[in-house]
MOPAC internal coordinates of N, CA, C and O (Angstrom, degrees):
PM7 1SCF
backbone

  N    0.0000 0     0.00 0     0.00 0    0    0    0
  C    1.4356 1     0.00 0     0.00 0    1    0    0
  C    1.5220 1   108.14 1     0.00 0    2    1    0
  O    1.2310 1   113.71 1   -49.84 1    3    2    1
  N    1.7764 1   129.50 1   130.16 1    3    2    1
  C    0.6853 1   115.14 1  -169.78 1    5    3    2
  C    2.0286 1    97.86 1  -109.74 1    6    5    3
  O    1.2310 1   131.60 1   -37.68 1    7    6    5
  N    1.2854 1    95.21 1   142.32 1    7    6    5
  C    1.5662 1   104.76 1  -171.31 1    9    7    6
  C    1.6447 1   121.26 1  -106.55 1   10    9    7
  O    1.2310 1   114.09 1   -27.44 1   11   10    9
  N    0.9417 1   128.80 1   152.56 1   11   10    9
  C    1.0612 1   144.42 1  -130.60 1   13   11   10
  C    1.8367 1   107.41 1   -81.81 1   14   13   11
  O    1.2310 1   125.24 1   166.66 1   15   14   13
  N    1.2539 1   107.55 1   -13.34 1   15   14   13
  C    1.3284 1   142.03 1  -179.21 1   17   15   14
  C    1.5468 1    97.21 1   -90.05 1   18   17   15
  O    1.2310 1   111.56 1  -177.89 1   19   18   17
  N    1.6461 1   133.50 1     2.11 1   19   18   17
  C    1.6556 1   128.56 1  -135.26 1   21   19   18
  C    1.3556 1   127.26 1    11.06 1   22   21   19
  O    1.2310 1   118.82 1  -145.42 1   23   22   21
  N    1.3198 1   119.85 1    34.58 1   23   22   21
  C    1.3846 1   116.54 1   176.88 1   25   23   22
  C    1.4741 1    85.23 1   -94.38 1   26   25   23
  O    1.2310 1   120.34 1   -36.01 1   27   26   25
  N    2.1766 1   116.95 1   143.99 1   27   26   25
  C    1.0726 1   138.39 1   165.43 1   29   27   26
  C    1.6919 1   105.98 1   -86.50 1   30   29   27
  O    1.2310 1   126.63 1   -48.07 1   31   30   29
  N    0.9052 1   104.85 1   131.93 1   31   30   29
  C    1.5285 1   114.61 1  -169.23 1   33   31   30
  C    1.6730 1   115.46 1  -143.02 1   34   33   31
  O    1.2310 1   125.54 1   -74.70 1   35   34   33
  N    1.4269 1   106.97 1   105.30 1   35   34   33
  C    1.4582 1   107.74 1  -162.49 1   37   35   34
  C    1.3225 1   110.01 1   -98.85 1   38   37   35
  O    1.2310 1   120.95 1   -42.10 1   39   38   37
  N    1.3019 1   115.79 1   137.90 1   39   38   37
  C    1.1946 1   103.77 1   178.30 1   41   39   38
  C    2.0138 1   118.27 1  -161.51 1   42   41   39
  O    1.2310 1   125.11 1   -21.81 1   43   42   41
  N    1.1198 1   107.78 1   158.19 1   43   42   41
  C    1.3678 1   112.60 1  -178.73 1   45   43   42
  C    1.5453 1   124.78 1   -80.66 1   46   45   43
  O    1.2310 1   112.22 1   -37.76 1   47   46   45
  N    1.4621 1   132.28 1   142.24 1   47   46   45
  C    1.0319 1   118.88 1  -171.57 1   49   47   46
  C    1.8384 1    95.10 1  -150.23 1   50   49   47
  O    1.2310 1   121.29 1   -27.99 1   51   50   49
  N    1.6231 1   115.15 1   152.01 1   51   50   49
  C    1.4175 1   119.47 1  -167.02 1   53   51   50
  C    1.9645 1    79.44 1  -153.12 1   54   53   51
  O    1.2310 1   133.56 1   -32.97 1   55   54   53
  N    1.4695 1    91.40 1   147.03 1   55   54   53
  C    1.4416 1   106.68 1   170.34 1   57   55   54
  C    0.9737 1   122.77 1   118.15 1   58   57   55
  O    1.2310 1   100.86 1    11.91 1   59   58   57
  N    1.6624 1   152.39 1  -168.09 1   59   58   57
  C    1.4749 1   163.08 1    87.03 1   61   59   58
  C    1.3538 1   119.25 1    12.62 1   62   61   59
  O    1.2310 1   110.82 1   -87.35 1   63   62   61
  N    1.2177 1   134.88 1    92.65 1   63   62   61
  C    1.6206 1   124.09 1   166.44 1   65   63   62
  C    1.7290 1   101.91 1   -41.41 1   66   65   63
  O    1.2310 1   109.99 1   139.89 1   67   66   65
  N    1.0933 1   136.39 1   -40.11 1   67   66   65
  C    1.2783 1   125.80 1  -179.79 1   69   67   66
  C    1.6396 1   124.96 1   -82.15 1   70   69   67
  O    1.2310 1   133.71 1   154.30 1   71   70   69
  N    1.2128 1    91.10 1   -25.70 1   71   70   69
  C    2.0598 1    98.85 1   169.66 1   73   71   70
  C    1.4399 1   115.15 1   -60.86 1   74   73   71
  O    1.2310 1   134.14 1   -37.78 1   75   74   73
  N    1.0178 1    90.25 1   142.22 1   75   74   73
  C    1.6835 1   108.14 1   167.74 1   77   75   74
  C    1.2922 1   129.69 1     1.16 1   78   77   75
  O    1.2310 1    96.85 1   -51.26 1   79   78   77
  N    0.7622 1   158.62 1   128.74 1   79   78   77
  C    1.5491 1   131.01 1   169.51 1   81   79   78
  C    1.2123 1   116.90 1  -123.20 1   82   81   79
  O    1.2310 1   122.59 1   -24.93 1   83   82   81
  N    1.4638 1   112.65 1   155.07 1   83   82   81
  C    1.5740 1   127.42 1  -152.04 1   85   83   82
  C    1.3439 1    90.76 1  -145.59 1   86   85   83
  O    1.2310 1   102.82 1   -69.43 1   87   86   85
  N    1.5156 1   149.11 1   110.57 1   87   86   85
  C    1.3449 1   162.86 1   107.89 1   89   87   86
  C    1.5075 1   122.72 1   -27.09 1   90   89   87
  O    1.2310 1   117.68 1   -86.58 1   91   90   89
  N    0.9958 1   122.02 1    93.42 1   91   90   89
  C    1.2876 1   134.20 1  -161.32 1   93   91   90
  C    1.6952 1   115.02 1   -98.30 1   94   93   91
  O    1.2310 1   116.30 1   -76.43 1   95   94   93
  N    1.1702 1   124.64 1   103.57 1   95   94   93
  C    2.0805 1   104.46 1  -172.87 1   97   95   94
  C    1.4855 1    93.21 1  -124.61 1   98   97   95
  O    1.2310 1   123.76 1   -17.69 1   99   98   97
  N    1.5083 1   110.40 1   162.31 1   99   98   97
  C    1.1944 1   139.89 1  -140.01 1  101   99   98
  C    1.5889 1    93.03 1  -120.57 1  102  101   99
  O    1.2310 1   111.06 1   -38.03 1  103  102  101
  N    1.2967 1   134.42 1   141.97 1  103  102  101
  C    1.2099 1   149.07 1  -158.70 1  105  103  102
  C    1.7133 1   102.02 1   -90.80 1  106  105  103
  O    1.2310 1   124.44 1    21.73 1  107  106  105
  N    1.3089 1   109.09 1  -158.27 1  107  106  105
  C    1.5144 1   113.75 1   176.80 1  109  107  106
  C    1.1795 1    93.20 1  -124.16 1  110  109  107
  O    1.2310 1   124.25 1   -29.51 1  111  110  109
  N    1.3820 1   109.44 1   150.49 1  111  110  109
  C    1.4817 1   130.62 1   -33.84 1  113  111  110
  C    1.7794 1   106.56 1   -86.24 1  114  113  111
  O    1.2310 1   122.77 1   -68.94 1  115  114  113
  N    1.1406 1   112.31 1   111.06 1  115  114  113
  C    1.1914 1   102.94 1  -174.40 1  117  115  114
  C    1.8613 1   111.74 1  -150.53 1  118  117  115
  O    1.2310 1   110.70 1    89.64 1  119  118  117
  N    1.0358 1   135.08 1   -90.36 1  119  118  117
  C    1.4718 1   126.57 1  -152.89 1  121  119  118
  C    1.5527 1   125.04 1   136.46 1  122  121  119
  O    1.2310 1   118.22 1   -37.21 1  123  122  121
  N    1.3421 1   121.00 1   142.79 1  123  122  121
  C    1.7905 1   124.77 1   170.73 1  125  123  122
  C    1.6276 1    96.62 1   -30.03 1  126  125  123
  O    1.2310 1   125.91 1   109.42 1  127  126  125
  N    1.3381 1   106.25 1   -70.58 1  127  126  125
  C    1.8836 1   110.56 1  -156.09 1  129  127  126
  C    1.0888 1    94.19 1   -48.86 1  130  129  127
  O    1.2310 1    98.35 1  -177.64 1  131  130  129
  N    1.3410 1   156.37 1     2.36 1  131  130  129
  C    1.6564 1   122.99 1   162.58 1  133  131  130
  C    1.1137 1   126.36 1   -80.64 1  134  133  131
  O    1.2310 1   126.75 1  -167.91 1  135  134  133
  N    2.0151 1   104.63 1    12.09 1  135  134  133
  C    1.7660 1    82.78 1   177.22 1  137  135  134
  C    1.7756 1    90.86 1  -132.96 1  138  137  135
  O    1.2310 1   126.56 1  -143.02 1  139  138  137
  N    1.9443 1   104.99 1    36.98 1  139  138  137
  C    1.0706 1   116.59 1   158.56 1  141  139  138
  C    1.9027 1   123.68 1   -27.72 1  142  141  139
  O    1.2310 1   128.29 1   139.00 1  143  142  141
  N    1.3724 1   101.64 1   -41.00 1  143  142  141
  C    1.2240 1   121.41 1  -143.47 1  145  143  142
  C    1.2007 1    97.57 1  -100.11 1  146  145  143
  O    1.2310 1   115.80 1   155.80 1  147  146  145
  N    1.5082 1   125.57 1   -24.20 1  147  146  145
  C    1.4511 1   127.27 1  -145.46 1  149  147  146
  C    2.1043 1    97.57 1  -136.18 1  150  149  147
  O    1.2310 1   137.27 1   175.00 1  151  150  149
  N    1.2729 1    84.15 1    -5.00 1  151  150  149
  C    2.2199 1    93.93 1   171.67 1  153  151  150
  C    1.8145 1   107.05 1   -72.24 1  154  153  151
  O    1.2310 1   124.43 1   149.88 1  155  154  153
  N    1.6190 1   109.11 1   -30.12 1  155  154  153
  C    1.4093 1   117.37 1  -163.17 1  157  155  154
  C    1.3905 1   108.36 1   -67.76 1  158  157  155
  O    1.2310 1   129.15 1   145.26 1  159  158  157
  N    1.8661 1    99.97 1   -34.74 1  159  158  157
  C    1.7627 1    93.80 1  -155.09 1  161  159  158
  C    1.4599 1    86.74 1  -116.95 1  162  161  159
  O    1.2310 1   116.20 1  -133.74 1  163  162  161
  N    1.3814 1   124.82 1    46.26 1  163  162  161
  C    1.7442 1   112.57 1   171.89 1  165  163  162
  C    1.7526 1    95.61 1  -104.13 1  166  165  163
  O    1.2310 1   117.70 1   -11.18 1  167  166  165
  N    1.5889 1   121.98 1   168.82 1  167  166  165
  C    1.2908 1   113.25 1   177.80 1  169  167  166
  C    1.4972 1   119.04 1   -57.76 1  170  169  167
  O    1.2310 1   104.50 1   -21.10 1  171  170  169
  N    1.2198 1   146.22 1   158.90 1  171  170  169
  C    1.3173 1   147.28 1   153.49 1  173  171  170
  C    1.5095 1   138.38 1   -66.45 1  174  173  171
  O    1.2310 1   130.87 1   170.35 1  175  174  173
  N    1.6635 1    96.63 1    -9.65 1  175  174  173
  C    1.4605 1   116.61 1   165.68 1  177  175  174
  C    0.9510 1   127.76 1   -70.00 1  178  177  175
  O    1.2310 1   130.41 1   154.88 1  179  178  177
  N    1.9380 1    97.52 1   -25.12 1  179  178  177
  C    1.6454 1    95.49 1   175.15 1  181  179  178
  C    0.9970 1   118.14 1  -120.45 1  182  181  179
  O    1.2310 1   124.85 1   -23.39 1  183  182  181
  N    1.4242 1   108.29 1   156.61 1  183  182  181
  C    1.7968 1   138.58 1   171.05 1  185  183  182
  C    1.2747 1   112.93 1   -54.03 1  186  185  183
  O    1.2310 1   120.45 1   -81.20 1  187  186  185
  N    1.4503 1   116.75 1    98.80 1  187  186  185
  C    1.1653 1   120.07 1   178.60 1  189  187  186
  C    1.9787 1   108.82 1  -108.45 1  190  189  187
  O    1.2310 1   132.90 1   -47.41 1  191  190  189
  N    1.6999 1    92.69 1   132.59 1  191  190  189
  C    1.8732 1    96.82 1   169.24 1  193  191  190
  C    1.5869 1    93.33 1  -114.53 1  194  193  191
  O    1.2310 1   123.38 1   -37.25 1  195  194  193
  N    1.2849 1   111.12 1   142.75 1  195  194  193
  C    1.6479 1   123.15 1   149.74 1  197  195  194
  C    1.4571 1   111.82 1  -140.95 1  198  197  195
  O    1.2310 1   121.78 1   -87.51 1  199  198  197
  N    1.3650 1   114.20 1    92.49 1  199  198  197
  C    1.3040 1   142.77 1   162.96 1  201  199  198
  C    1.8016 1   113.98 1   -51.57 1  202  201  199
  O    1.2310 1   131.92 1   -43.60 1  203  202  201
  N    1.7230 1    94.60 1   136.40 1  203  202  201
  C    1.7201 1    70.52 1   158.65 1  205  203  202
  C    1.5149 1    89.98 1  -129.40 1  206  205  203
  O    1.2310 1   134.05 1   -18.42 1  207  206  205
  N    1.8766 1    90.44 1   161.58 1  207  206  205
  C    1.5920 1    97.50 1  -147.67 1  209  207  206
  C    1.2887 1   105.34 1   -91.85 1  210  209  207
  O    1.2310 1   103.74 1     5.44 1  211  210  209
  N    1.3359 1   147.53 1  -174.56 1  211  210  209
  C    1.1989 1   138.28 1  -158.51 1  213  211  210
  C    1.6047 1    96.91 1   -97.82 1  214  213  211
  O    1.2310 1   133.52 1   -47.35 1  215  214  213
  N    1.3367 1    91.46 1   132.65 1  215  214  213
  C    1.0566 1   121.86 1   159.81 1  217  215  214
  C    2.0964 1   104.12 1    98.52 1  218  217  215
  O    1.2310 1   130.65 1  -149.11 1  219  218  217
  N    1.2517 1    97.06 1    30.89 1  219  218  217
  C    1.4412 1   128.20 1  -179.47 1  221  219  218
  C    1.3651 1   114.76 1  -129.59 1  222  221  219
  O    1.2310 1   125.42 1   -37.24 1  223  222  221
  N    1.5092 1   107.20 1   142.76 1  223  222  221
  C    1.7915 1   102.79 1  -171.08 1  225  223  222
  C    1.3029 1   132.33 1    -2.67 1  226  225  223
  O    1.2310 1   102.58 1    86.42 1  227  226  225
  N    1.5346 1   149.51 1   -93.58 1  227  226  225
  C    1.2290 1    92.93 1  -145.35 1  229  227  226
  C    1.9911 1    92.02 1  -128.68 1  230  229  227
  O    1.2310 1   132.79 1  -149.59 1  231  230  229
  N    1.7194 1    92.89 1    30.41 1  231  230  229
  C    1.9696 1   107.20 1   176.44 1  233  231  230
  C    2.0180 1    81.46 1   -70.94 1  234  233  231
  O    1.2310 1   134.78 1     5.76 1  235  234  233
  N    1.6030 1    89.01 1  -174.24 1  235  234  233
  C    1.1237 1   134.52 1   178.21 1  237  235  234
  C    1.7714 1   107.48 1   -57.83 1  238  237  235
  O    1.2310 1   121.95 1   -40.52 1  239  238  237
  N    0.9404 1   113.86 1   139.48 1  239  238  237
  C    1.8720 1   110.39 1   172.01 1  241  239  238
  C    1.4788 1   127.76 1  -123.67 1  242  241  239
  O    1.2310 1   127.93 1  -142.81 1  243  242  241
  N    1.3906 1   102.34 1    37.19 1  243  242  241
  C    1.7884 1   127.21 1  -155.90 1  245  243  242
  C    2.3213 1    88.49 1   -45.87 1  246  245  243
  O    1.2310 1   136.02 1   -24.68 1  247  246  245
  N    1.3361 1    86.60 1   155.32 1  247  246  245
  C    1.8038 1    91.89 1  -169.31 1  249  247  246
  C    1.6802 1   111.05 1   -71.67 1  250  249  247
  O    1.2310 1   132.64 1   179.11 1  251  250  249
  N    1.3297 1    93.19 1    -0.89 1  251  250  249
  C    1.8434 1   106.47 1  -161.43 1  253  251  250
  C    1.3123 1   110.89 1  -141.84 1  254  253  251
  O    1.2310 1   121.08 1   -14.45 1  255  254  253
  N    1.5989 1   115.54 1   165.55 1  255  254  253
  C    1.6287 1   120.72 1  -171.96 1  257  255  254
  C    1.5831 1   121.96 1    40.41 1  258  257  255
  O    1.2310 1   133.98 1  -103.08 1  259  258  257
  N    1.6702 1    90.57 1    76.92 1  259  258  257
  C    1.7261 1   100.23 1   160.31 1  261  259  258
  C    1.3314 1   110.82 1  -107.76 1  262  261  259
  O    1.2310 1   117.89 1  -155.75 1  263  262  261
  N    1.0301 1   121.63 1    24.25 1  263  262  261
  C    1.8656 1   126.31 1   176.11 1  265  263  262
  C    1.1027 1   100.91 1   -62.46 1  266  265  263
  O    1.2310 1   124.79 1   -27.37 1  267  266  265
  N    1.6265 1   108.42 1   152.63 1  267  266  265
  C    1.4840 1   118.68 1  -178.39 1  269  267  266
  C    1.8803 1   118.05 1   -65.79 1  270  269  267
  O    1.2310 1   137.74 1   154.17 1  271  270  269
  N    2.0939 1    83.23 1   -25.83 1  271  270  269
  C    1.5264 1    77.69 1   167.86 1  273  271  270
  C    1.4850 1   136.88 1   -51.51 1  274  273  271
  O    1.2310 1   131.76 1   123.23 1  275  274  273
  N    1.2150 1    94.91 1   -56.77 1  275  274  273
  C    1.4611 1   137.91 1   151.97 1  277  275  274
  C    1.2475 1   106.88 1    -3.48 1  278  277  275
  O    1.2310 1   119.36 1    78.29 1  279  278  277
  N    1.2508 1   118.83 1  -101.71 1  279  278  277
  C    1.3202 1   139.55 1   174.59 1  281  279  278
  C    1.5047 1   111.19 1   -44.34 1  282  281  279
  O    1.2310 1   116.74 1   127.96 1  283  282  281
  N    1.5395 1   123.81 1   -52.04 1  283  282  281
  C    1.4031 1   107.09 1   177.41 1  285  283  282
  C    2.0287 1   109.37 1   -63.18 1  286  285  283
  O    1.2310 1   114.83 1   155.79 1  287  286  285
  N    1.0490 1   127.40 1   -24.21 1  287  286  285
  C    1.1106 1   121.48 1  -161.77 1  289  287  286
  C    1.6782 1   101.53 1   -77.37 1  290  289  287
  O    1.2310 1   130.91 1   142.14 1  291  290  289
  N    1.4054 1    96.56 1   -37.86 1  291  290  289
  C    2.2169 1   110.00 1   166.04 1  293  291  290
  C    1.7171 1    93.67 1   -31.82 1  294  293  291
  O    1.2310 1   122.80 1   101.81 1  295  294  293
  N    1.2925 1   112.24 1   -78.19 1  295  294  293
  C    1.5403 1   139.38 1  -171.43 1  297  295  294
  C    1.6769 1    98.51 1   -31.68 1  298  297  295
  O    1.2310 1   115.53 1   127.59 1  299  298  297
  N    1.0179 1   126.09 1   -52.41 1  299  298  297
  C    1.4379 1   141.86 1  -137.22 1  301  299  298
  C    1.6792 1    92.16 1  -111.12 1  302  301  299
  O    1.2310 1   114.45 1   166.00 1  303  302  301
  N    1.2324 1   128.12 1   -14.00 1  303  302  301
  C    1.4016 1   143.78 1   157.44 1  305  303  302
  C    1.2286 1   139.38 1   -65.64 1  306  305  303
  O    1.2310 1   133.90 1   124.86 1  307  306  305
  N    1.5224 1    90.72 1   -55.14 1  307  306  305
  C    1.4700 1   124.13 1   158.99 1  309  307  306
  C    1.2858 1   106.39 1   -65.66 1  310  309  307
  O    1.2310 1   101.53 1   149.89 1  311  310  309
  N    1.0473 1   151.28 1   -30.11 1  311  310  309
  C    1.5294 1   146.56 1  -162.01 1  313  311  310
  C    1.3927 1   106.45 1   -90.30 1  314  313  311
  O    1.2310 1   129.76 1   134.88 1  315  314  313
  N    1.3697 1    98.80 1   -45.12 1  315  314  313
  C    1.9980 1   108.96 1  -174.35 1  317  315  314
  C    1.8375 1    93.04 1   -63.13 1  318  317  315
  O    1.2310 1   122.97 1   131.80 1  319  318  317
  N    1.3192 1   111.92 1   -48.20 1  319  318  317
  C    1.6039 1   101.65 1  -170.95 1  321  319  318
  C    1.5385 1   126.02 1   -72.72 1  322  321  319
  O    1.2310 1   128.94 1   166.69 1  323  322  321
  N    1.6821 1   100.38 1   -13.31 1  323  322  321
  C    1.8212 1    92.26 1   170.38 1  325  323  322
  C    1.6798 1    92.35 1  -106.57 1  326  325  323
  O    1.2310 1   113.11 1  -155.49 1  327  326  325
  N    1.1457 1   130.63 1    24.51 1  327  326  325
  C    1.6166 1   130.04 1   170.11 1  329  327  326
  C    1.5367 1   115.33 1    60.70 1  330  329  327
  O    1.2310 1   125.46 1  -135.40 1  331  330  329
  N    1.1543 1   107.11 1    44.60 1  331  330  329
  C    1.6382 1   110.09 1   167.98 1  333  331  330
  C    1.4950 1   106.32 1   -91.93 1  334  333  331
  O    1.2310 1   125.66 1   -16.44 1  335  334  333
  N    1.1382 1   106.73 1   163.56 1  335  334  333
  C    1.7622 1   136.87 1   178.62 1  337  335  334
  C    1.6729 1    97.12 1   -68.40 1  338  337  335
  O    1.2310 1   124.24 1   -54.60 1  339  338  337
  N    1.3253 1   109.48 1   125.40 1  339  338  337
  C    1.2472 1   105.83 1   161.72 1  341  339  338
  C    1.4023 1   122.83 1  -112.20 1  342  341  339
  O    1.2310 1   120.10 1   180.00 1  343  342  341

């Protein structure tokens, strides 16, 4: 998904476009697939995103801006473009 910031930001999603939603991010240094394991047994009602964040598997890896600002504002990008409540 490309975001509004043009950072490409790939990411996995399971659920209801209308369920709940639950935003899920991945620690350092790591990636979506770590919650490979843990997407199976969450409810099915809900809207699940697990992004990986830039400059993490298989998003964008721009040479600059890994600040936390940074990165939360990716998050906060991503949200406006699948239309969640912020």
């Amino acid at each position: 998904m490309r975001l509004s910031n043009g950072i490409r930001m790939e990411l996995t999603q399971q659920g209801p476009e209308d369920g709940a939603a639950l935003v899920m991010l991945h620690g350092f240094p790591d990636s979506r697939f770590s919650y490979n394991g843990v997407l199976p047994l969450l409810p099915r009602e809900l809207r699940i995103i697990v992004p990986d964040l830039r400059g993490f598997g298989e998003s964008d890896k721009p040479a600059t801006d890994y600040s936390m600002t940074e990165l939360a504002t990716d998050v906060v990008a991503l949200m406006d473009e699948l239309h969640l409540a912020t």
